[in-house]
C-alpha positions in Angstrom: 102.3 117.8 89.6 100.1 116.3 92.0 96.4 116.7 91.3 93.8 118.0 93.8 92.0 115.0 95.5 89.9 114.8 98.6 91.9 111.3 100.1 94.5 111.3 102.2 96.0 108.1 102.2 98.2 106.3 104.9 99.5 103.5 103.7 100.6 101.4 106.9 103.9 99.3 106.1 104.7 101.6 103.6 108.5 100.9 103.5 108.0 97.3 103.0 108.1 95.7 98.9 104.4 96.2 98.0 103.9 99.2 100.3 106.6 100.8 98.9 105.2 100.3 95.2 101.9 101.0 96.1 103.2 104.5 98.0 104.7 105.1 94.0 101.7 104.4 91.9 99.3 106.9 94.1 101.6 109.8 95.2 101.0 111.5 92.0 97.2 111.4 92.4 96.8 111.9 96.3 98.2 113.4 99.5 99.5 110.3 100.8 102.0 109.4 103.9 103.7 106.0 105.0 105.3 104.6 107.5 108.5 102.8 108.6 109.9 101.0 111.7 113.8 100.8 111.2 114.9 102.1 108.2 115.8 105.5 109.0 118.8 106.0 107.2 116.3 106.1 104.0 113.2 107.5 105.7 114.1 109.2 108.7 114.0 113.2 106.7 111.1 112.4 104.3 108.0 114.7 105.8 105.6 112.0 104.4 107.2 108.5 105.8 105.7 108.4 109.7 107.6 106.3 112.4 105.4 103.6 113.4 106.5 100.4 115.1 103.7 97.6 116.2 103.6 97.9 120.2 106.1 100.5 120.3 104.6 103.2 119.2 100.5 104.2 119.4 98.2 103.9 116.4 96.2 106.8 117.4 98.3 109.5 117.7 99.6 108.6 114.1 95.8 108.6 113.0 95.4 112.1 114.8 98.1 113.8 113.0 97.2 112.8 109.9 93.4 112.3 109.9 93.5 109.8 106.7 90.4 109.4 105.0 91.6 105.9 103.7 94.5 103.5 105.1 95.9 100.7 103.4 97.1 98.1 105.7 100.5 96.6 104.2 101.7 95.4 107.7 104.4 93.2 108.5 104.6 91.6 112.2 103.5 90.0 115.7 100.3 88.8 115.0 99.0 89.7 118.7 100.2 93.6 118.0 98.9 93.7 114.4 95.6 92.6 115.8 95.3 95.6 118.2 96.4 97.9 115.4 93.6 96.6 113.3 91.1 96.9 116.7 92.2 100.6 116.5 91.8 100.8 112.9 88.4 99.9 113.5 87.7 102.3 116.3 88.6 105.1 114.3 86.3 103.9 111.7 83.0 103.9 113.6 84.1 107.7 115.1 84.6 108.5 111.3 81.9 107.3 108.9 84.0 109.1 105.8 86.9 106.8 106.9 87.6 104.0 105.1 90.3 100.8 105.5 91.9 99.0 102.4 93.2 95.1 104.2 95.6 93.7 102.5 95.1 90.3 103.4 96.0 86.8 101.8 95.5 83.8 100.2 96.4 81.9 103.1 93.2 82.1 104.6 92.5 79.5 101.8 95.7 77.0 103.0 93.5 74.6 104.4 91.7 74.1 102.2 92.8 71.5 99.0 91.1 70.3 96.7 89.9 73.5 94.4 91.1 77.1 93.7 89.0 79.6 96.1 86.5 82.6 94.8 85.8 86.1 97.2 83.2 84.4 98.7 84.4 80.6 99.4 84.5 80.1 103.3 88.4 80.4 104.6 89.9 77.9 105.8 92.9 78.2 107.3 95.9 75.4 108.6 98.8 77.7 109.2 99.2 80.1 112.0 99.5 83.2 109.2 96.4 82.0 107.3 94.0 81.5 111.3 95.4 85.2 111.9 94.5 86.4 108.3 91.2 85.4 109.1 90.7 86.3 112.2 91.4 90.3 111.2 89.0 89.5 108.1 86.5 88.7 110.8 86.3 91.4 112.8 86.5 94.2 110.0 83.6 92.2 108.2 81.5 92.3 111.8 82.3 95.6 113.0 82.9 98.1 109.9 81.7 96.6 107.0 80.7 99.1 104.9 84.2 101.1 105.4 86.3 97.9 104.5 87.6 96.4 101.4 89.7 92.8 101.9 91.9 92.4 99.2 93.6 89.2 99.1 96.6 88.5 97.6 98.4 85.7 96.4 102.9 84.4 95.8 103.7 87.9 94.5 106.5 88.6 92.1 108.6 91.4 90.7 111.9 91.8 89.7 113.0 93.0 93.2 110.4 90.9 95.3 111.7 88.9 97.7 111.3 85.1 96.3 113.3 86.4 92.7 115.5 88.3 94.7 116.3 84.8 96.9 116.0 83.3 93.7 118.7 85.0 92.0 120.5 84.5 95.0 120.4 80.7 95.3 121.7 80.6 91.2 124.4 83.2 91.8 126.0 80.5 94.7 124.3 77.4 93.4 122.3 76.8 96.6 119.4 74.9 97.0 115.7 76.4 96.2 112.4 75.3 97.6 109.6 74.1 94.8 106.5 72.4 95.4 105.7 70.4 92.2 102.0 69.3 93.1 101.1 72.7 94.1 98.6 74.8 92.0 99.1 78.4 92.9 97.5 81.8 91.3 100.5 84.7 91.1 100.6 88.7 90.9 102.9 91.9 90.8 103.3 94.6 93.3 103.0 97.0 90.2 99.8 95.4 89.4 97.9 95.5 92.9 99.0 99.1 93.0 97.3 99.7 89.9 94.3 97.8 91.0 94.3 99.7 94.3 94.5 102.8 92.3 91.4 101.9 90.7 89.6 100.5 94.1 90.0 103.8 95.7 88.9 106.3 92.1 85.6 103.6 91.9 85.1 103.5 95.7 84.8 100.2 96.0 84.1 98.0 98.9 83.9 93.8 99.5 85.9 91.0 99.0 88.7 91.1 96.0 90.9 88.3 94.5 94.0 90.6 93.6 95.1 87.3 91.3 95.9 86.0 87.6 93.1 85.0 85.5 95.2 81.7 85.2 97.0 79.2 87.5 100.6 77.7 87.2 102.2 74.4 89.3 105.0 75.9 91.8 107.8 74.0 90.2 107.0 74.9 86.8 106.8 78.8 87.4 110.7 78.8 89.1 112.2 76.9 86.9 110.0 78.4 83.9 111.6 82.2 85.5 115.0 80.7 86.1 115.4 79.2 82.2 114.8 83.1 81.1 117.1 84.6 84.1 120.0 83.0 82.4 121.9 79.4 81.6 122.5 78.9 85.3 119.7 76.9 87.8 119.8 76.7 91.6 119.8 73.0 93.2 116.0 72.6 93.0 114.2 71.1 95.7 111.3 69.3 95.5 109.2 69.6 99.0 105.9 67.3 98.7 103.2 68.0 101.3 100.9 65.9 99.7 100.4 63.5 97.3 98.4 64.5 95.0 97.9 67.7 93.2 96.6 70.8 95.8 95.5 74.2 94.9 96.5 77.2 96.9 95.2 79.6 94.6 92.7 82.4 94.9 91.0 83.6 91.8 88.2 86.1 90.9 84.6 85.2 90.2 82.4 87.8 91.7 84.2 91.0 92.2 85.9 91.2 88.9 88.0 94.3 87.4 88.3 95.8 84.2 90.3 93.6 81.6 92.8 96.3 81.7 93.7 95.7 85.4 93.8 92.0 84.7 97.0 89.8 85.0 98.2 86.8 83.6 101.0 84.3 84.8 103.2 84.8 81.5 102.8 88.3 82.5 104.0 88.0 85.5 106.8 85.7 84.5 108.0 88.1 82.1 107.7 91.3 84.5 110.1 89.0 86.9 112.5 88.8 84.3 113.2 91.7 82.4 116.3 92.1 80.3 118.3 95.0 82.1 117.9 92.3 85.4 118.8 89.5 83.0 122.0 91.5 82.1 122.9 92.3 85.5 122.7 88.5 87.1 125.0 87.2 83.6 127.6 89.4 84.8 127.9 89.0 88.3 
């Protein structure tokens, strides 16, 4: 039975893989809603899953109907049209002081950057498009409503059903070839983990800068063919894509803004959440 709560939660992007898990962990707790773009078929008669499509459809009717006192940004999309939506995020904000906004944003904003992993507070630097655009939503949240926004950055997250294992188990099933990076030093996660974590955010009210990432740090390389040796005797074709020469670190970790041990993660953890026996069962006999 749900429990009384004073949040209603939109989670934007809630049909997506960590939308959708997030949308699961806090449905119990709070009067929550999502929203979709083309998967009707699934979501189409569900009273709590909102039609919203990025420059199709406007923001602020969705935000008038439902008056959320928190959203969780889980959107996918054109950058230019998930900027607005964030512009309008932030409008509604400054009309609504109660209001606040849960980004979920990205390492990326870190993917310039080489030569160390990054804490909350490191400045982002960013080489790819994704990782400029990351920032440049952090930005203006941080300038115009920073007392209503928490940034929490993720980083390669994993999952029995998330979509790298799922290409994984793809590329052993037909013995294609599989992207690793062996001189890369990246932090990982779970869906099932940030929604935990988020869970925990929103019950302690907290605000700032959080590194939703394992305590430890793993080479690229060595976590797929680490997941692939317990998925089963097959392998895909690795292959080995070098951007630099020497080791490089696109990991995010947290220093500052820490949580409770409990909500902590580490990348065996993770390894063995991404291959659990009833998914090791299945890919043997297929």
């Amino acid at each position: 039975m749900k429990q009384t709560s004073k949040h209603r939660i939109l989670i934007l992007g809630a049909s997506g893989f960590i939308g959708r898990t997030i949308f699961r962990e806090l449905d119990s707790y709070f009067e929550v809603y999502g929203t979709y773009c083309t998967n009707a078929v699934e979501y189409g008669d569900n009273q709590v899953y909102h039609k919203f499509c990025l420059g199709h459809l406007d923001l602020n009717d969705l935000l008038r109907t439902i008056q959320p006192t928190i959203v969780i940004s889980s959107l996918r999309g054109d950058f230019k049209k998930q900027f607005e939506a964030h512009r309008t995020l932030c409008e509604y904000a400054l009309a609504n002081h109660n209001f606040k906004l849960i980004y979920l944003s990205s390492a990326s904003v870190f993917d310039g950057k080489f030569d160390l992993p990054s804490y909350e507070y490191d400045r982002p630097i960013a080489e790819s498009n994704y990782g400029k655009f990351k920032i440049s939503v952090e930005k203006m949240l941080l300038e115009q409503i920073p007392a209503q926004t928490t940034i929490l950055r993720l980083p390669m997250v994993l999952g029995i059903n998330s979509p790298r294992i799922v290409q994984l188990r793809n590329s052993i099933k037909i013995n294609a070839e599989f992207d690793v990076f062996p001189n890369l030093i990246i932090s990982i996660t779970t869906a099932s983990k940030i929604a935990q974590q988020i869970h925990y955010i929103i019950n302690r009210q907290l605000d700032g800068i959080y590194h939703l990432a394992s305590n430890d740090m793993v080479h690229h390389e060595d976590l797929f063919r680490e997941i692939t040796s317990k998925l089963g005797d097959n392998s895909p074709i690795f292959k080995s894509v070098y951007r630099r020469n020497d080791d490089s670190y696109l990991a995010i970790l947290p220093k500052k803004n820490k949580l409770p041990a409990v909500y902590k993660i580490s990348v065996s953890e993770v390894i063995d959440e991404s291959t659990l026996k009833d998914e090791i069962i299945t890919l043997k006999n297929n």
